[in-house]
N, C-alpha and C positions, 0 to 999 in steps of 0.2 A: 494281601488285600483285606482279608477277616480284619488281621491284629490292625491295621492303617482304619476302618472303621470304628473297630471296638475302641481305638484314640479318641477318635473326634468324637463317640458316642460320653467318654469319659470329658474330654476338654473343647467343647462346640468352639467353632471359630466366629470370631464377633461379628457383626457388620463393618467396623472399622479394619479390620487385619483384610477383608475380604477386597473394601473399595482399595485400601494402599495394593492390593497387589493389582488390582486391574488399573490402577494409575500409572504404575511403574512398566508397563509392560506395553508396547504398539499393540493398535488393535490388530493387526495379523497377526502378531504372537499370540494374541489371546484366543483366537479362532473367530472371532464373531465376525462372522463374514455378514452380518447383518448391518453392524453398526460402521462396517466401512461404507459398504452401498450407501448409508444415510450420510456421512461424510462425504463422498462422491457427490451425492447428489446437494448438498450443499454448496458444494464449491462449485457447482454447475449451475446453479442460481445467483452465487457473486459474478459468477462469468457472463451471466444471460442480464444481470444489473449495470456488469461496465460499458456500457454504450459508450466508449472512447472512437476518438478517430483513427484510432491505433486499432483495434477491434473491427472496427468497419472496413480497414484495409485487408486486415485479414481475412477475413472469408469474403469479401466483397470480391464482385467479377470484376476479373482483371482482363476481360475482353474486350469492353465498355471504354470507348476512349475517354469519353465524359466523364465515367462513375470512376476510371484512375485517376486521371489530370485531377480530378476534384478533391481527391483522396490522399493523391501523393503532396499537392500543393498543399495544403489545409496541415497537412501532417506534418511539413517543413516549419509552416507556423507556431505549432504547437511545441514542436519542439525547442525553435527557436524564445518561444515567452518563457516557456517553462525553465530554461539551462540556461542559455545565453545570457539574459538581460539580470537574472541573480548574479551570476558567476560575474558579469562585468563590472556590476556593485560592488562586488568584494575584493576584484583585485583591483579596481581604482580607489577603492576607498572613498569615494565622491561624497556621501552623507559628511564625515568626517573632514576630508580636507578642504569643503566647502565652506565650513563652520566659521566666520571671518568674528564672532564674537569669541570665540575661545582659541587658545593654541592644539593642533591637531594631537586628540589620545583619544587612545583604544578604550579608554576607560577611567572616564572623568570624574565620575561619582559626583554629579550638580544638580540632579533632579529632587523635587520637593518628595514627601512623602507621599502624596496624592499621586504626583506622577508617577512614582516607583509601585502602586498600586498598581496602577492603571497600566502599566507597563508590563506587569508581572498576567496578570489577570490575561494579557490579550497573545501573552506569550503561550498560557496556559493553554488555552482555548486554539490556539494554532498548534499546539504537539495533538492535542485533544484531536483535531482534526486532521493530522498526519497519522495519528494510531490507526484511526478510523480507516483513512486511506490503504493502512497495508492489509488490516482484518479485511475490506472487503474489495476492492481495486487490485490488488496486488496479489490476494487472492483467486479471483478471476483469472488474471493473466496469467497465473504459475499454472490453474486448472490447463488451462489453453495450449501453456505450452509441453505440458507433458501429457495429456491424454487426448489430444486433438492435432492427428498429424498429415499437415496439409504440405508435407513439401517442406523443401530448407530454404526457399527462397522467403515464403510464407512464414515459417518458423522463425524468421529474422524479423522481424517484423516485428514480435513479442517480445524477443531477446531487445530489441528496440526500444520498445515500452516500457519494459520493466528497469532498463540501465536510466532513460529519462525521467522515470519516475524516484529514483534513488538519488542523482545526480539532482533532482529539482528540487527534492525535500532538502537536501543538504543545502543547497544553494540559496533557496528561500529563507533559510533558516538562517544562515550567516548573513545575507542579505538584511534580513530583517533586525536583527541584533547593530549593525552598524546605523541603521536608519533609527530605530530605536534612539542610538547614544549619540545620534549625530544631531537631532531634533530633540531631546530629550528637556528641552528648555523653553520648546515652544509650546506652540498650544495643542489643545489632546484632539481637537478632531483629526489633527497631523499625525498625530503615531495611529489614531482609529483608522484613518485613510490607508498609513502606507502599510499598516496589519490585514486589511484589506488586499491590497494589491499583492501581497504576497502570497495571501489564500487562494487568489484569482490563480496567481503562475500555478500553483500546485495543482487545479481542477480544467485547467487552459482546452485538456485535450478533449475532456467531458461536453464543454462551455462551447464549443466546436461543431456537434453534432446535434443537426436538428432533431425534432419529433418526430418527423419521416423517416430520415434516415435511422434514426436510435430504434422504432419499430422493424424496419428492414436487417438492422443488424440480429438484433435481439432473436428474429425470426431463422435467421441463416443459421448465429448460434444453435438456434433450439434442435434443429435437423441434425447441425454435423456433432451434437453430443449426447446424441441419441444412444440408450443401454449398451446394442448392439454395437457399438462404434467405438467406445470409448476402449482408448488403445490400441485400437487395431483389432482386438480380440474379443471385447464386448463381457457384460459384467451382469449378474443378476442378482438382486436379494439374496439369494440362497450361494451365489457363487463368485469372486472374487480372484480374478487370477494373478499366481503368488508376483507375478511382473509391474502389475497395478497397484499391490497390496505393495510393493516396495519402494514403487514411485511415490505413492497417497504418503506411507510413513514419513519418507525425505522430508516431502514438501511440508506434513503438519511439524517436522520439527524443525524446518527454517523457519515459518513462518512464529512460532512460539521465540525462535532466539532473535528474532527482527524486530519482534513488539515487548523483547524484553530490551533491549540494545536501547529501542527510539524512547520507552519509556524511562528509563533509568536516565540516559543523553541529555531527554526535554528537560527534567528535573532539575537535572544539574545547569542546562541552558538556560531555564527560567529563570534560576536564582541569578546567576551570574549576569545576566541582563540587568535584571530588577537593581543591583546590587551597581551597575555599572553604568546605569542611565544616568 
């Protein structure tokens, strides 16, 4: 221990050598049982943001004929805007084999440069807003379903949410690219409308849940992710149990490889759009 100080007294370690090892390390490995708490409690806040109808099911009383019928029906909806009506776009091809002024292709390349702007621009602005969705939406629900355990019927429910909301972004997104190259010759309030409507399936479930009800959720939220609770075993500043500390790790390194996936994806989705309108 002397000679390992008398080193560092001869060769001090930078500030840079110090941040690269606390980057490269999960914070359970580094011990700072502090700066998980603060991560915990982050993601308990995207969690207590997602007022979905998917969230409202969740901890909503399920004893309540009214407050289920409401919940379960509404949530059929949502799913259905969200998955369905994309995915029907893309395996009928309808923007495309609609197109009675051109012969039916994937990828026409007949848009003016203004339109391949514009095109590109509002592609951009739709990943921009699917990033968004997994940092804090997607967030929320991974909090929920790993440290708030209400049951597997209930736990289904999330697992629910999070497959429609994967299957939406994708679907919106292919959706949106054939709408794109299938109007790409018309006028721009056309592709601003149907960029629009694809935005819409993506937030469907949000777009769903009134002010009352988004307060009533938010509120149930706030109880069942209370210190004590989370996980079953309960977490303090000063304490982190290593069960939590391994779930927290997972979840921030899917969530790091999903917003590198959707970013790099969009990039390459933008151009290829813009390129194909």
């Amino acid at each position: 221990m002397e000679e390992r100080a008398m080193e560092e007294q001869k060769h001090p370690r930078t500030a840079r050598e110090t941040l690269a090892d606390l980057s490269d390390k999960p914070p359970h490995q580094q011990g700072d049982k502090s700066r998980m708490y603060k991560q915990l409690q982050k993601l308990r806040t995207s969690a207590l943001d997602t007022k979905s109808i998917f969230t409202f099911c969740f901890v909503g009383s399920h004893t309540s004929f009214w407050s289920s019928a409401y919940g379960f029906s509404t949530m059929i909806i949502g799913i259905f805007i969200q998955t369905v009506i994309p995915i029907t776009i893309i395996v009928t091809r309808q923007p495309i084999l609609d197109d009675i002024d051109y012969a039916p292709q994937p990828c026409p390349n007949r848009g003016s440069g203004l339109t391949k702007t514009i095109g590109f621009v509002l592609s951009l602005y739709f990943i921009v807003l699917t990033i968004s969705l997994c940092a804090n939406k997607l967030s929320g629900l991974g909090f929920l379903k790993n440290f708030v355990n209400l049951g597997a019927r209930r736990g289904m429910l999330i697992d629910m949410a999070i497959v429609s909301q994967f299957v939406g972004m994708a679907g919106a997104g292919g959706a949106q690219f054939l709408l794109f190259v299938g109007n790409g010759g018309k006028s721009y309030v056309v592709l601003l409308l149907q960029s629009l409507a694809m935005q819409f399936c993506l937030t469907v479930d949000q777009k769903l849940v009134s002010d009352k009800i988004g307060k009533y959720t938010s509120g149930r939220i706030a109880k069942l992710t209370e210190d004590e609770l989370i996980g079953d075993v309960g977490i303090t500043e000063e304490d982190v149990p290593d069960a939590v500390a391994a779930k927290l790790s997972f979840l921030l390194f899917s969530e790091k490889v999903v917003l590198l996936v959707m970013a790099s994806t969009g990039l390459a989705w933008c151009c290829a759009l813009a390129y194909c309108i």
